[in-house]
N, CA, C and O atoms as a GROMACS GRO file, in nm:
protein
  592
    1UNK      N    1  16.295  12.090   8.900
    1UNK     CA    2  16.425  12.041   8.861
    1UNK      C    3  16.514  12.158   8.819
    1UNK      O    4  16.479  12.251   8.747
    2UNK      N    5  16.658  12.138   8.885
    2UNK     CA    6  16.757  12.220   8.806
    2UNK      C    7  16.859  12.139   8.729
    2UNK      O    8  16.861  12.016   8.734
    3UNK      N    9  16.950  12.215   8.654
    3UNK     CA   10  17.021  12.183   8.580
    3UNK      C   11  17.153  12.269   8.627
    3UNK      O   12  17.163  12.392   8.617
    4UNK      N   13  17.258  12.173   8.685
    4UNK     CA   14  17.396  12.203   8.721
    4UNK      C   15  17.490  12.143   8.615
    4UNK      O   16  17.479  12.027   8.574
    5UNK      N   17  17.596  12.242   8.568
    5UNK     CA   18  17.683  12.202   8.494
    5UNK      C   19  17.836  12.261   8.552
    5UNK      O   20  17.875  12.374   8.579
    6UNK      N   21  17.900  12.126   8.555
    6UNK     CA   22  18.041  12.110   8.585
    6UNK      C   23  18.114  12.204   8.476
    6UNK      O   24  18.194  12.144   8.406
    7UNK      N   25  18.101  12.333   8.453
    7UNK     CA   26  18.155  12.402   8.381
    7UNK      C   27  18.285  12.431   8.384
    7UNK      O   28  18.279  12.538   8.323
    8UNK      N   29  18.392  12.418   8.406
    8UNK     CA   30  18.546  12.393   8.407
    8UNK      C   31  18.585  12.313   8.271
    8UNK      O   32  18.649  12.350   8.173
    9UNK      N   33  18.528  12.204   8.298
    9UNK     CA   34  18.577  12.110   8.169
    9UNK      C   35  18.440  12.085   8.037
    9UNK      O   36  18.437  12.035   7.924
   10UNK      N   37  18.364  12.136   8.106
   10UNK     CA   38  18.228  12.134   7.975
   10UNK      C   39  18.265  12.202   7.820
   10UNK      O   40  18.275  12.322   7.792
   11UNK      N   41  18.283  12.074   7.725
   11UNK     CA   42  18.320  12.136   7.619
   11UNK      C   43  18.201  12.245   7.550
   11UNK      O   44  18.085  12.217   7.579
   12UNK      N   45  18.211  12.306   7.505
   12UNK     CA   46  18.152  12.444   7.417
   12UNK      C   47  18.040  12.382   7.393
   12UNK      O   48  17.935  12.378   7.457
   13UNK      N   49  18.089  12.314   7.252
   13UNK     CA   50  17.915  12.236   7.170
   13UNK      C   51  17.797  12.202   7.282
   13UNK      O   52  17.676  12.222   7.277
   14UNK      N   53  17.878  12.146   7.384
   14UNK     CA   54  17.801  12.097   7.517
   14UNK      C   55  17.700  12.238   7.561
   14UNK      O   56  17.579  12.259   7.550
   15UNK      N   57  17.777  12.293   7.599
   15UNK     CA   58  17.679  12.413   7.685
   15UNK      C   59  17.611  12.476   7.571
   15UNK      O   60  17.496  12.490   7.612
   16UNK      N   61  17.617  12.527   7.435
   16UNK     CA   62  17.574  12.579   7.341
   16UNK      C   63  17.433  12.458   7.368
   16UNK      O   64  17.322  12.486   7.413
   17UNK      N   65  17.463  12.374   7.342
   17UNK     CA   66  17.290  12.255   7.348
   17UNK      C   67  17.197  12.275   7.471
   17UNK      O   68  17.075  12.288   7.478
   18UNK      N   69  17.304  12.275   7.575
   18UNK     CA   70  17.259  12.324   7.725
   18UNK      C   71  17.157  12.458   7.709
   18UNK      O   72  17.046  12.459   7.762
   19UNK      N   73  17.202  12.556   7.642
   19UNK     CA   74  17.144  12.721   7.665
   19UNK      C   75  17.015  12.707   7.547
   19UNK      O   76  16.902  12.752   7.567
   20UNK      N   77  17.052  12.641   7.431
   20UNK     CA   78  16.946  12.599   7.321
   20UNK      C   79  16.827  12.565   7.454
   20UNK      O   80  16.760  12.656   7.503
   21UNK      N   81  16.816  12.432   7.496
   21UNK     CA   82  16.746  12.334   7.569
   21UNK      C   83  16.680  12.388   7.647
   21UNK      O   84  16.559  12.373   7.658
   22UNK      N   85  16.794  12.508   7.758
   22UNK     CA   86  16.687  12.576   7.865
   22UNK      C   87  16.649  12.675   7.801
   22UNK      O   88  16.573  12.734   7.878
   23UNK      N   89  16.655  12.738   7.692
   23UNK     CA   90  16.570  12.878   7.603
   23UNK      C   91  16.432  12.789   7.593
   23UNK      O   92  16.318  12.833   7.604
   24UNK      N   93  16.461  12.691   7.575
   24UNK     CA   94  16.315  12.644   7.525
   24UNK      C   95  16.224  12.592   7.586
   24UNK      O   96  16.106  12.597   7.552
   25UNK      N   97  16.274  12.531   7.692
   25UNK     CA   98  16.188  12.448   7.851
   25UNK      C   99  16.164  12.536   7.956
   25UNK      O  100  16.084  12.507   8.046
   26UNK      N  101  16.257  12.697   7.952
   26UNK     CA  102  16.263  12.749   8.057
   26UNK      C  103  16.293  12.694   8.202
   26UNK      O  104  16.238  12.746   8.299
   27UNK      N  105  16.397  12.571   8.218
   27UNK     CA  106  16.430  12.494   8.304
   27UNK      C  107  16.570  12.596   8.337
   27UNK      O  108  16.657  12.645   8.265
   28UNK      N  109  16.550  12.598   8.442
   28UNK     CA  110  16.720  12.700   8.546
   28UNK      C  111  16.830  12.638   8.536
   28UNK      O  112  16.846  12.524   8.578
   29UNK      N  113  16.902  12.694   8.492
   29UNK     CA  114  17.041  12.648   8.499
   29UNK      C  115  17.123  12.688   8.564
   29UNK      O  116  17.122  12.811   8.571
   30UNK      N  117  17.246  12.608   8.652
   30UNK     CA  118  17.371  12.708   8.693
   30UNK      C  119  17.490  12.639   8.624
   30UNK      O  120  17.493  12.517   8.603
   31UNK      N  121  17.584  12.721   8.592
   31UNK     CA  122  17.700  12.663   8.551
   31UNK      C  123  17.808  12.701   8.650
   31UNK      O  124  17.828  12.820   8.674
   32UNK      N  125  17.866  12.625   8.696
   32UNK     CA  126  17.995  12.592   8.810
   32UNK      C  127  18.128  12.624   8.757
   32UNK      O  128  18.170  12.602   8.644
   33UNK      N  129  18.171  12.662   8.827
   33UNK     CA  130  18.321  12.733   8.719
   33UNK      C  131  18.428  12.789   8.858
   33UNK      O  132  18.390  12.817   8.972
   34UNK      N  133  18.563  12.792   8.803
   34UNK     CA  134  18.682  12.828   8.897
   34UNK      C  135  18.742  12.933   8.820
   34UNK      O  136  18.850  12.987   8.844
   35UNK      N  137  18.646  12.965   8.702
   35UNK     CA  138  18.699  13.063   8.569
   35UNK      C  139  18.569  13.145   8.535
   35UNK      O  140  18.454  13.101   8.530
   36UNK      N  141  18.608  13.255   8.516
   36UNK     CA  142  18.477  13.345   8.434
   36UNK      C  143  18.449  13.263   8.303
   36UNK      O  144  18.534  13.215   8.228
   37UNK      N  145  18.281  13.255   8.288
   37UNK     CA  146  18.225  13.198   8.189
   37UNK      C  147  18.135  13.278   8.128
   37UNK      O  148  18.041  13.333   8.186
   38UNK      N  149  18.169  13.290   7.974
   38UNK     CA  150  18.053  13.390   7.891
   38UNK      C  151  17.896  13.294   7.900
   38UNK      O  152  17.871  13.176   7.876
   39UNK      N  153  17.844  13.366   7.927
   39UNK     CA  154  17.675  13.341   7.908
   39UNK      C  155  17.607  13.405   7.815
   39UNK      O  156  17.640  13.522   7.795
   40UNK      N  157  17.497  13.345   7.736
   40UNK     CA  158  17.393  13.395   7.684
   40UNK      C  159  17.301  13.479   7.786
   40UNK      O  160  17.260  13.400   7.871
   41UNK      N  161  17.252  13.611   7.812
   41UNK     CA  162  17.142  13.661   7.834
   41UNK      C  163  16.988  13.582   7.863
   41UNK      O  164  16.896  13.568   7.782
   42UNK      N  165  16.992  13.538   7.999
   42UNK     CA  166  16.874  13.442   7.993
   42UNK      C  167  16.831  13.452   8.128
   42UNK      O  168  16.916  13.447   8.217
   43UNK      N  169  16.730  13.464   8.151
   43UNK     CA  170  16.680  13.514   8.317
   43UNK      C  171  16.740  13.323   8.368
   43UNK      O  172  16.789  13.284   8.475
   44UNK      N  173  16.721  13.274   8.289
   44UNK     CA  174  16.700  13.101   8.362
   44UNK      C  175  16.855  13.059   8.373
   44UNK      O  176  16.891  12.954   8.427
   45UNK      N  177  16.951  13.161   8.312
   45UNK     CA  178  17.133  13.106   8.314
   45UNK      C  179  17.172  13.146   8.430
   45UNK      O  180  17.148  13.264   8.457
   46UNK      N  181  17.224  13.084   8.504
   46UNK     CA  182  17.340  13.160   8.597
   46UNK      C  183  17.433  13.125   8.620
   46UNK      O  184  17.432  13.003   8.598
   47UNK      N  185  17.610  13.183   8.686
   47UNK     CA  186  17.696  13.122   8.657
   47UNK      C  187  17.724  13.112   8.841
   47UNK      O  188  17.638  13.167   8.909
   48UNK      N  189  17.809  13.061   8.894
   48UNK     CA  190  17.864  13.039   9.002
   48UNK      C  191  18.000  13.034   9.008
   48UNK      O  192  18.054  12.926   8.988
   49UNK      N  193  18.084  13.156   9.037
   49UNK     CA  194  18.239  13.115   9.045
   49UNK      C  195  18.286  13.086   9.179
   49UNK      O  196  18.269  13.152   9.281
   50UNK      N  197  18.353  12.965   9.160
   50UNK     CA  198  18.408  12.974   9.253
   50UNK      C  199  18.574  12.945   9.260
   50UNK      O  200  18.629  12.916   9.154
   51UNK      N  201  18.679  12.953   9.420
   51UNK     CA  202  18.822  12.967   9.383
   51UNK      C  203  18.815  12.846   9.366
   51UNK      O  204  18.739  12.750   9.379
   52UNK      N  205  18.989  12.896   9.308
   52UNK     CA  206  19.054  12.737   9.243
   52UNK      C  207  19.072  12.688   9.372
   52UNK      O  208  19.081  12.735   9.485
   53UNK      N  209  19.076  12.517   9.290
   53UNK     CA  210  19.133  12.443   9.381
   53UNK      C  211  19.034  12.294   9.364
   53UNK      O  212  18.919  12.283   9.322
   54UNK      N  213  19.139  12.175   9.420
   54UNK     CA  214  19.121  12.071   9.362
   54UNK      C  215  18.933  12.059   9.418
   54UNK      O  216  18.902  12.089   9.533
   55UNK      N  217  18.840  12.017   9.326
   55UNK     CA  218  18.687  11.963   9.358
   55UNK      C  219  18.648  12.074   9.448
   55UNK      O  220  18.587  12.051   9.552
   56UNK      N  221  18.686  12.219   9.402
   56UNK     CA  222  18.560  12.317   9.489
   56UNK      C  223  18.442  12.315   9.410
   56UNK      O  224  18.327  12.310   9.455
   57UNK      N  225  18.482  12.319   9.267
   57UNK     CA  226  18.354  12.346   9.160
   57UNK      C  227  18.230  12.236   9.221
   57UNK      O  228  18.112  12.260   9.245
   58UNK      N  229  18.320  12.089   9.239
   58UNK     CA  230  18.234  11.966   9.278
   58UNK      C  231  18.134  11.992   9.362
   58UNK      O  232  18.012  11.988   9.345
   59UNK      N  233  18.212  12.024   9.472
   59UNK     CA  234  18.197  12.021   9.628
   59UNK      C  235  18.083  12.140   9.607
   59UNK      O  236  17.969  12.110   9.642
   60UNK      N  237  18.098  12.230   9.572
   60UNK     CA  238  17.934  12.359   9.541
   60UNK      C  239  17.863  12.314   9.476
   60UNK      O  240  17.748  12.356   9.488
   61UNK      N  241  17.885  12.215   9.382
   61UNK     CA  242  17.741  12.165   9.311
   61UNK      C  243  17.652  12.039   9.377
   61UNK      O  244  17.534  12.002   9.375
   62UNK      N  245  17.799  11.989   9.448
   62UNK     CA  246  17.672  11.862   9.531
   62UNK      C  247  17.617  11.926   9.637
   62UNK      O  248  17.501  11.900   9.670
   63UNK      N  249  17.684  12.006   9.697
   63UNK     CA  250  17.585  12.120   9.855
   63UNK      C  251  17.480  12.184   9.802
   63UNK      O  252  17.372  12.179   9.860
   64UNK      N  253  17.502  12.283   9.638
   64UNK     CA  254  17.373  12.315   9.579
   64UNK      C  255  17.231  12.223   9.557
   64UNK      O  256  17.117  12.248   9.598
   65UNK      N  257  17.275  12.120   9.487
   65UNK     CA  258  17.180  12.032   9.439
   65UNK      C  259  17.100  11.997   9.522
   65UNK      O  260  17.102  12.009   9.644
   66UNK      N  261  16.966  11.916   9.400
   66UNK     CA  262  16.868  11.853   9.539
   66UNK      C  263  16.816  11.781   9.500
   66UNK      O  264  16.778  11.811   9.387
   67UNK      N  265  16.763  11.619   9.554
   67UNK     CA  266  16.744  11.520   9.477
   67UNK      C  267  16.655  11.554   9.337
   67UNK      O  268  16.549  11.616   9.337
   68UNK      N  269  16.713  11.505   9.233
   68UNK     CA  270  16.557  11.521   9.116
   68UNK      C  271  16.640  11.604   9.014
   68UNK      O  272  16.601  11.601   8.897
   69UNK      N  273  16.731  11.666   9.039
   69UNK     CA  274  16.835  11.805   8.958
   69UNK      C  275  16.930  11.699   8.884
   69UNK      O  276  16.963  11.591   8.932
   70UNK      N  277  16.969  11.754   8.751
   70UNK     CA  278  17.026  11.696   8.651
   70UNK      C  279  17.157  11.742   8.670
   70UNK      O  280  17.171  11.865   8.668
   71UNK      N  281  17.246  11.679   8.686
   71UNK     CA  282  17.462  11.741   8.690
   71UNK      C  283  17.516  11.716   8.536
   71UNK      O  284  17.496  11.603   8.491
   72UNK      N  285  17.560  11.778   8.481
   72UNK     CA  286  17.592  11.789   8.371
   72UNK      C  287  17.761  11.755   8.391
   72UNK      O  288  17.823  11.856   8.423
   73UNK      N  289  17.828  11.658   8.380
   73UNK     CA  290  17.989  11.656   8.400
   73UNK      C  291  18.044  11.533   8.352
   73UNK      O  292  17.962  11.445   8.326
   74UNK      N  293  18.161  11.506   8.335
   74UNK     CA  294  18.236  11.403   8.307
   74UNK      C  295  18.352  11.351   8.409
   74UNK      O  296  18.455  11.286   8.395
   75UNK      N  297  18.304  11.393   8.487
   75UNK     CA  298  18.390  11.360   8.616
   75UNK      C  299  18.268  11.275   8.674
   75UNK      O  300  18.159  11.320   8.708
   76UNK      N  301  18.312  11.139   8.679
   76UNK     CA  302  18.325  11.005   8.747
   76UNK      C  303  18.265  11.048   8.926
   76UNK      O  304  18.151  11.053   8.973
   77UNK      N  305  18.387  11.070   8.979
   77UNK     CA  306  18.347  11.056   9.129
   77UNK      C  307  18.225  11.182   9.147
   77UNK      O  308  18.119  11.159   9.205
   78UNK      N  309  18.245  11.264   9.111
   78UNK     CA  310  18.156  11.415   9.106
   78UNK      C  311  17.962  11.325   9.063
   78UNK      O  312  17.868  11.362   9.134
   79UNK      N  313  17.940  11.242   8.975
   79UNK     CA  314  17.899  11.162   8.907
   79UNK      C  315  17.825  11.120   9.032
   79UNK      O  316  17.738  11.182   9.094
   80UNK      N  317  17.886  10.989   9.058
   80UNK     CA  318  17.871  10.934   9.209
   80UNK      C  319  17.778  10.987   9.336
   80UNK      O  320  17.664  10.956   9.372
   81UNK      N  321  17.884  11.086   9.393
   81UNK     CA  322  17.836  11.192   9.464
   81UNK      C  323  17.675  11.276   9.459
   81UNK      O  324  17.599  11.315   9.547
   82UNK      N  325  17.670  11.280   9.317
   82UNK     CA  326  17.527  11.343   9.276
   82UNK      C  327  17.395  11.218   9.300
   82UNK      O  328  17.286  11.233   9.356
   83UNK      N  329  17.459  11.089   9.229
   83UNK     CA  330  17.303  11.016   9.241
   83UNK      C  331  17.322  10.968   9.370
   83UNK      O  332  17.231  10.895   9.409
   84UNK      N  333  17.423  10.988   9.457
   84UNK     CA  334  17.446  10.911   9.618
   84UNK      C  335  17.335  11.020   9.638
   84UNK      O  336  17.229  10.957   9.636
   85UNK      N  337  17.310  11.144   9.654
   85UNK     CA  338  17.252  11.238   9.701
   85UNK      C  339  17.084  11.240   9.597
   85UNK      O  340  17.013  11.339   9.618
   86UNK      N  341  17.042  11.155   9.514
   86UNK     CA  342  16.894  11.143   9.474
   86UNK      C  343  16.916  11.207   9.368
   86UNK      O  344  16.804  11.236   9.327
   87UNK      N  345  17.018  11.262   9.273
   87UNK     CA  346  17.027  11.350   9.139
   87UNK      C  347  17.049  11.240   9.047
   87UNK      O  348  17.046  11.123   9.084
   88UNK      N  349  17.079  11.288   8.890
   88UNK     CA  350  17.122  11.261   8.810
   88UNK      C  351  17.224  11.293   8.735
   88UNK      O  352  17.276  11.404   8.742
   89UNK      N  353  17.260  11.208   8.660
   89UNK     CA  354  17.437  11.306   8.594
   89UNK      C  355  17.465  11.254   8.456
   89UNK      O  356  17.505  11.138   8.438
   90UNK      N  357  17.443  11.344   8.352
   90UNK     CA  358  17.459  11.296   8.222
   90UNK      C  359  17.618  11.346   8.210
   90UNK      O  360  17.668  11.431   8.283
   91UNK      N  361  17.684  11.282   8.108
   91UNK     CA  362  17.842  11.320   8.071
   91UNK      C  363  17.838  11.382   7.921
   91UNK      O  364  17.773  11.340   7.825
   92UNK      N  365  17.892  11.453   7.924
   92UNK     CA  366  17.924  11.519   7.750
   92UNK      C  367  17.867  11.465   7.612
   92UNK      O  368  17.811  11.520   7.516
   93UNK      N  369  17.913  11.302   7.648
   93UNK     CA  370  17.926  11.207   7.584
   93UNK      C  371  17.770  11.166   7.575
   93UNK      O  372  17.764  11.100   7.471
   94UNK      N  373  17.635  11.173   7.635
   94UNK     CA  374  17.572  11.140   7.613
   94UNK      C  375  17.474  11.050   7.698
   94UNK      O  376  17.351  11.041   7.700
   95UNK      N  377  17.623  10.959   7.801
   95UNK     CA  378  17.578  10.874   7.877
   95UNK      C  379  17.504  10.913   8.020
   95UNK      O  380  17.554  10.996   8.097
   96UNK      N  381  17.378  10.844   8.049
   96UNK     CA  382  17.346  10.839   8.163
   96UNK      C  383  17.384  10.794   8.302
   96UNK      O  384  17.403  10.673   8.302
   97UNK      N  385  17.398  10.839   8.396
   97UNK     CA  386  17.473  10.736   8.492
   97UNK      C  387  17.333  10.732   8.623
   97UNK      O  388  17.239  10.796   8.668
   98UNK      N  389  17.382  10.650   8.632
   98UNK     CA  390  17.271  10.568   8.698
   98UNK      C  391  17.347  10.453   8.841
   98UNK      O  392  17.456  10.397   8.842
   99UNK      N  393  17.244  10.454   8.943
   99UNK     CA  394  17.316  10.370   9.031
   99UNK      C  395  17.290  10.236   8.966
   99UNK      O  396  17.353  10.156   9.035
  100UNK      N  397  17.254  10.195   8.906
  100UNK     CA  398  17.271  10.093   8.799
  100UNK      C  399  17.449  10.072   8.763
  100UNK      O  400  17.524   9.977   8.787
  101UNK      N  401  17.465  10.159   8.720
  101UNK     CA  402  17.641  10.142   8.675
  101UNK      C  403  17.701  10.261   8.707
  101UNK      O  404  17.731  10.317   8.601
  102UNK      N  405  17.740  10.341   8.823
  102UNK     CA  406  17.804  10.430   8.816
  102UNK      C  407  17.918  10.372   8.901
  102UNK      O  408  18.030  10.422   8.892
  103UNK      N  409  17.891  10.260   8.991
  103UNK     CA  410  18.004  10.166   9.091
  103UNK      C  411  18.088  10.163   8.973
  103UNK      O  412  18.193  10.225   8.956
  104UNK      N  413  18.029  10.083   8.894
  104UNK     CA  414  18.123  10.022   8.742
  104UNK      C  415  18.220  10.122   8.687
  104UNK      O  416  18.342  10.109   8.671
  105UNK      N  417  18.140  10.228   8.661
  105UNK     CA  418  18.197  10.306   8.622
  105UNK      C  419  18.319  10.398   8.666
  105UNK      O  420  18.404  10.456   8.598
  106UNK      N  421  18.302  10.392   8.783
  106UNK     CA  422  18.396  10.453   8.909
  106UNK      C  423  18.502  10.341   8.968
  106UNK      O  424  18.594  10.370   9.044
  107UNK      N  425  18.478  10.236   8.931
  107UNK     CA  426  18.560  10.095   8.953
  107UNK      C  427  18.650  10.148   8.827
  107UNK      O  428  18.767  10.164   8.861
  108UNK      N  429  18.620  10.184   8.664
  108UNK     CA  430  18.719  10.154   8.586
  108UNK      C  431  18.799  10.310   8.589
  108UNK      O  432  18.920  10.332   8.583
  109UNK      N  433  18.739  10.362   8.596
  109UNK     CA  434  18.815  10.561   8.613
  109UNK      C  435  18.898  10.466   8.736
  109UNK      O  436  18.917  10.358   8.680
  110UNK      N  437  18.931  10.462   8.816
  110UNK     CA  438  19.014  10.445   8.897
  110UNK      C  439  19.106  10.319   8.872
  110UNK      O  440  19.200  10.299   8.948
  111UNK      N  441  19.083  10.240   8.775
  111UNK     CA  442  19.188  10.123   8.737
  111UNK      C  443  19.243  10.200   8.662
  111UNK      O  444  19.365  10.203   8.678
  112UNK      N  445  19.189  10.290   8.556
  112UNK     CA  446  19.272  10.380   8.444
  112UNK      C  447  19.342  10.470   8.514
  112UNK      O  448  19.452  10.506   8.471
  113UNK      N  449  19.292  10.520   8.632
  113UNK     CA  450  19.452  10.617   8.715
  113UNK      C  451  19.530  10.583   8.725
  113UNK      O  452  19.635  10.627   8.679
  114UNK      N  453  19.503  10.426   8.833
  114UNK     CA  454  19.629  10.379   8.828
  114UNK      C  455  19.733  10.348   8.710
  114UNK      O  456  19.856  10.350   8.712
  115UNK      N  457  19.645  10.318   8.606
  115UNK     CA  458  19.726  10.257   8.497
  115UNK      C  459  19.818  10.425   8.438
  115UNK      O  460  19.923  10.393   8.382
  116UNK      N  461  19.806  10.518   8.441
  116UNK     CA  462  19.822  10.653   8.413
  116UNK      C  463  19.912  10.678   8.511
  116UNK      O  464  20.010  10.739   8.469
  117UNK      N  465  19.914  10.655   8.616
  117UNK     CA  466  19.982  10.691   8.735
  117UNK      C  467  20.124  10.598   8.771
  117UNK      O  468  20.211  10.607   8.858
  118UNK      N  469  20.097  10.492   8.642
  118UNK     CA  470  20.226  10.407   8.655
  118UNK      C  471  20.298  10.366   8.523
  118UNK      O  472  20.373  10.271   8.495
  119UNK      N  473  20.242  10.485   8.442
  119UNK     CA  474  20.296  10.548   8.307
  119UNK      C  475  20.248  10.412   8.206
  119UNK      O  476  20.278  10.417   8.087
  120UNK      N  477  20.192  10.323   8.244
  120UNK     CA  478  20.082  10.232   8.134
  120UNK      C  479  19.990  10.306   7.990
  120UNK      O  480  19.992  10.275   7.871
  121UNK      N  481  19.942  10.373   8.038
  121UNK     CA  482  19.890  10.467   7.926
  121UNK      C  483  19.899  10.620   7.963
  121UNK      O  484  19.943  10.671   8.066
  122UNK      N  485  19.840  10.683   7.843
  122UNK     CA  486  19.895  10.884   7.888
  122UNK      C  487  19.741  10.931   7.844
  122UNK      O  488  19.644  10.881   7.788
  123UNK      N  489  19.769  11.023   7.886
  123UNK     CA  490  19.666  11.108   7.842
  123UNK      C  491  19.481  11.123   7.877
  123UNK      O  492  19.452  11.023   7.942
  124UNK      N  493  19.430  11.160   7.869
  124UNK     CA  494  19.275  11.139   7.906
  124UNK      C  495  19.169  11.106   7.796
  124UNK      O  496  19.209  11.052   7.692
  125UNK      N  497  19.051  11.132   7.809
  125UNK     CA  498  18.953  11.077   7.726
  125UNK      C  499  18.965  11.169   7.562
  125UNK      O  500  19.029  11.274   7.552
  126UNK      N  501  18.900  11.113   7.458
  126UNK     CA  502  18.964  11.185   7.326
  126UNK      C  503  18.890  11.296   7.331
  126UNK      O  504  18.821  11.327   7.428
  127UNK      N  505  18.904  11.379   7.198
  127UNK     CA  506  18.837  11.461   7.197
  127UNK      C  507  18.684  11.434   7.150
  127UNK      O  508  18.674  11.320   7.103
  128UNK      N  509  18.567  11.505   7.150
  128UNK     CA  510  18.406  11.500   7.142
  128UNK      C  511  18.421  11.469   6.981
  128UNK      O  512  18.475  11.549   6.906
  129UNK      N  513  18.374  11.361   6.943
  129UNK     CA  514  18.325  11.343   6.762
  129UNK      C  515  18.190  11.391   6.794
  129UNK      O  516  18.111  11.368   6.886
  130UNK      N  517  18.189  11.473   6.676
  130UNK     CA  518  18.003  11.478   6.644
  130UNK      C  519  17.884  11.371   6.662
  130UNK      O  520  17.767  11.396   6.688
  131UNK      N  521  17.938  11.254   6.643
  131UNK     CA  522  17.846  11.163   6.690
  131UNK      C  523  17.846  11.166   6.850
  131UNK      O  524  17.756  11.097   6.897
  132UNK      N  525  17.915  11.223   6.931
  132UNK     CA  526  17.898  11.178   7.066
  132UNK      C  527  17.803  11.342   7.122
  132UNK      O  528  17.721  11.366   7.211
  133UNK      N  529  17.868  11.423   7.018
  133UNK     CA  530  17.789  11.577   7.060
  133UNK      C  531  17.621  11.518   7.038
  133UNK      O  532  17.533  11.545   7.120
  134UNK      N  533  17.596  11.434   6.914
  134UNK     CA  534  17.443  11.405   6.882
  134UNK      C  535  17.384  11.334   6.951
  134UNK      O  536  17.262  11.336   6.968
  135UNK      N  537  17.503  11.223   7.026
  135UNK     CA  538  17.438  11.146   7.110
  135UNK      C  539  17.356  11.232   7.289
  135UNK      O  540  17.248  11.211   7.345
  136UNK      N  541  17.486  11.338   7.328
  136UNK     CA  542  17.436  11.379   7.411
  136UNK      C  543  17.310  11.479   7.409
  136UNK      O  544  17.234  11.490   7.504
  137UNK      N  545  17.298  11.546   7.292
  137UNK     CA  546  17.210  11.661   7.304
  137UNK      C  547  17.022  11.526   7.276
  137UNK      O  548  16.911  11.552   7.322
  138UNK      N  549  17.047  11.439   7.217
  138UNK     CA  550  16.970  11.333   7.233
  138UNK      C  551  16.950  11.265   7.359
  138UNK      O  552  16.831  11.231   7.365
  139UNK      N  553  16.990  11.242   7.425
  139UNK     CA  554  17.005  11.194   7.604
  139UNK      C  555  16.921  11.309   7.638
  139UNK      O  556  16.806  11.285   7.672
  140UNK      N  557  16.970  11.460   7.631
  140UNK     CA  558  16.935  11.561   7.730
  140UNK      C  559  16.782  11.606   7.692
  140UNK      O  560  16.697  11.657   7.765
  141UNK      N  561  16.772  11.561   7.518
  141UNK     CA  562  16.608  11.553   7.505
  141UNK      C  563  16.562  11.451   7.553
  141UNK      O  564  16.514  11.493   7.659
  142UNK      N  565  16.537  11.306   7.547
  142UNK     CA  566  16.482  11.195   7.663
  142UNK      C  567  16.439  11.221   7.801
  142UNK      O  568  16.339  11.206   7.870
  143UNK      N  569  16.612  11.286   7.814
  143UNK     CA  570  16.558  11.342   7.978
  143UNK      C  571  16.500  11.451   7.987
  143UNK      O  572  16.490  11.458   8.110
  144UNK      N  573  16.452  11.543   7.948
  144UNK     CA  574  16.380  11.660   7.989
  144UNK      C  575  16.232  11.637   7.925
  144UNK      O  576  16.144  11.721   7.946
  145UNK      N  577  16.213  11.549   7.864
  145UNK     CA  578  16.100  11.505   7.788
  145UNK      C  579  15.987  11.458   7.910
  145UNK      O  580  15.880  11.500   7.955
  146UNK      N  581  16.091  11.329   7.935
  146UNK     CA  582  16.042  11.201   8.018
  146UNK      C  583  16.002  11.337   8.193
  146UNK      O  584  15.896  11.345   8.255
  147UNK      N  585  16.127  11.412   8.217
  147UNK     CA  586  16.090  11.452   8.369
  147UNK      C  587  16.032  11.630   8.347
  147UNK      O  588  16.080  11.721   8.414
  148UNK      N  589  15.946  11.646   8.266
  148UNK     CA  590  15.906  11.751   8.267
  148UNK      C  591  15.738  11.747   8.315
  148UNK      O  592  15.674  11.852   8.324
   0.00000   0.00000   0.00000
């Protein structure tokens, strides 16, 4: 198993749990990025830049991946894309997505565009409370527990 992270929008606390997690499992990581990203010193970190532009970061992590590999992101369709292809995809937040509910999930991200896109509501998801940082670094132990 690897561990891909949608690094563009991955808040801090997030990857700080991420580099904790693989120091200690020795599980590989890459982090995806359209921006230089500081890393910890870790034979198992690596970063991947790639150019801007709308879903390149995406588009290299679903061609990287391979069924069984964990996606680390909060992007919905990116989400999708990963368990269409046999992966998994935890969000910031904690949550698992699963072909169980990721239709669902990708059904309401796209009612909320529209609703955004026709000035109904503004703005995007809030910022990370500590309870959602505890919830995820809790998810990412379950899962590395259960598939190790």
């Amino acid at each position: 198993m690897h561990i891909w992270v949608d690094a563009d929008a991955c808040p801090k606390p997030i990857k700080e749990i991420l580099f904790r997690a693989v120091k200690r499992t020795k599980i590989h990581m890459t982090l995806v990025a359209n921006q230089p990203i500081n890393l910890p010193e870790s034979p198992f970190i690596k970063r991947i830049q790639v150019s801007a532009g709308f879903d390149v970061a995406d588009k290299k992590i679903v061609d990287m991946m391979e069924p069984g590999d964990l996606v680390i992101t909060a992007d919905i369709p990116l989400a999708d894309a990963v368990i269409d292809k046999g992966g998994i995809a935890l969000n910031p937040r904690g949550e698992l997505y699963s072909k169980d509910n990721i239709k669902q999930r990708l059904s309401m991200r796209n009612f909320n565009e529209q609703l955004r896109g026709s000035g109904v509501i503004a703005g995007g998801p809030a910022k990370l409370h500590p309870r959602e940082i505890q919830a995820f670094a809790n998810s990412l132990d379950r899962f590395l527990t259960s598939h190790r």
